[in-house]
C-alpha positions as CSV (number, residue, x, y, z in Angstrom):
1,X,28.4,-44.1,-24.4
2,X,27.0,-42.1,-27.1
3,X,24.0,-42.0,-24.9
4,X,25.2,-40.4,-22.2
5,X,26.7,-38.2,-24.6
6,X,24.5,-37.0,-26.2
7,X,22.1,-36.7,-22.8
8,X,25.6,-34.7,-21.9
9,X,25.2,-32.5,-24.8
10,X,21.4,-31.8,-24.4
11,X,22.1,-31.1,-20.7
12,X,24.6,-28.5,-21.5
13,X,22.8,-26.8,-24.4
14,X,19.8,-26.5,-21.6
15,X,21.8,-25.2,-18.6
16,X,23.3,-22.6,-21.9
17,X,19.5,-21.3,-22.7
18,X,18.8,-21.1,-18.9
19,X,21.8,-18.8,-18.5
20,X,20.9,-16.7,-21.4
21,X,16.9,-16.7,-20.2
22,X,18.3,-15.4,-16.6
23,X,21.2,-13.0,-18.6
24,X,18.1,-11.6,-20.6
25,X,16.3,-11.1,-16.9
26,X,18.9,-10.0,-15.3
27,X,19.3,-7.1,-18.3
28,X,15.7,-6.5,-18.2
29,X,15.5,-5.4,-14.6
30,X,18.8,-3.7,-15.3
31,X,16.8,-1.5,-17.6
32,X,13.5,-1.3,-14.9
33,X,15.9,-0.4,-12.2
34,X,17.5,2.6,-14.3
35,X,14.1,3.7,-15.2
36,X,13.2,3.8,-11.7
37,X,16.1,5.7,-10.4
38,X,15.2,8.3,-13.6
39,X,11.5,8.8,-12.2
40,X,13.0,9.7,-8.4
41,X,15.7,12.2,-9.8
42,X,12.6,13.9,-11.5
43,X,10.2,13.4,-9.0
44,X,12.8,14.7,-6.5
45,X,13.8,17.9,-8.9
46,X,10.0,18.7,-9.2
47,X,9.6,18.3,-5.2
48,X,12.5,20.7,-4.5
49,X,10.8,23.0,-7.8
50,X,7.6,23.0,-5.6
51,X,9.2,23.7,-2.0
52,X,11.1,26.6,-3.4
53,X,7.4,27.7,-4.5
54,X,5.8,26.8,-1.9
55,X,8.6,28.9,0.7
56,X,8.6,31.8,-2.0
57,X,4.4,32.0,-1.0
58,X,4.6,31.8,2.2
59,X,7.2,34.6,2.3
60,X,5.4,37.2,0.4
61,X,2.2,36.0,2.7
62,X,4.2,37.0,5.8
63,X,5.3,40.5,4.3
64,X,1.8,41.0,3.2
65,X,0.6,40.2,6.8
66,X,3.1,42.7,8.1
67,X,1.5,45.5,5.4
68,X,-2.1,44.5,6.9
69,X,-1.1,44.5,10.2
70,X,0.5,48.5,9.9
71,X,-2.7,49.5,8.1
72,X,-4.9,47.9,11.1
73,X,-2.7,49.6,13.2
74,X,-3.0,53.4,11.4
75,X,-7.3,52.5,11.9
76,X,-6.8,51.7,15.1
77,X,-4.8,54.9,15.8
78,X,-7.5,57.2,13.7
79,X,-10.2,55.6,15.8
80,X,-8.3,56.8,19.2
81,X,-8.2,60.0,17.7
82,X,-4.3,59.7,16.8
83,X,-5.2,61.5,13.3
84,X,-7.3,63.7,14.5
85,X,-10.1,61.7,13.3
86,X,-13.5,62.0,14.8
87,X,-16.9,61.0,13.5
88,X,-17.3,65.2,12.3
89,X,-14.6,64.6,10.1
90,X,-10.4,65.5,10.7
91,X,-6.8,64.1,9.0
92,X,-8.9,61.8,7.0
93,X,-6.3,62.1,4.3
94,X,-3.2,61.7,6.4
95,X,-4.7,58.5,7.2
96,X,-5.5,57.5,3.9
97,X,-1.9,58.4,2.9
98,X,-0.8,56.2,5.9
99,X,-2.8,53.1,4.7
100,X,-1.8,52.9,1.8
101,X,2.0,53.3,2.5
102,X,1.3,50.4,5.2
103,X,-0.4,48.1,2.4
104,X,2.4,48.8,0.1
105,X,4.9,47.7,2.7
106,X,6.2,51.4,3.1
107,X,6.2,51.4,6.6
């Protein structure tokens, strides 16, 4: 009887240290878990960070289109004579003034 016992006794102190082995595991990938979920929240924040960015650039690229495209459009007005312009000179600085209102998003 003290045999079985003390086989009883050895059993139950191995079945304890396996609980507190897979406890120790269990807290452990606890702790790998939070860290992951920490990463995504910051990768996600810098994501969003960069989006805003990214939008931000493409906006100002589309307004600056729109300045380019008004100045083309004052050239291409001088060149059908619009301004006055011809190749012995005309409303060169009308033009000019024109142009640069267009590439500053004036008109």
């Amino acid at each position: 009887m003290n045999e079985f016992r003390e086989l009883a006794e050895k059993t139950v102190v191995e079945l304890f240290d396996m609980v507190k082995e897979k406890v120790a595991e269990i807290h452990s990938l606890k702790a790998q878990l939070n860290n992951m979920e920490q990463c995504y929240i910051q990768l996600k924040q810098i994501n969003n960070e960069q989006a805003e960015i990214i939008k931000g650039h493409f906006s100002a690229r589309q307004e600056m289109k729109k300045c380019i495209d008004a100045a083309l459009y004052d050239i291409a007005q001088a060149k059908d004579g619009f301004y006055g312009y011809s190749s012995l000179g005309g409303d060169v600085d009308n033009l000019t003034k024109n142009i640069e209102k267009s590439l500053r998003g004036e008109r």
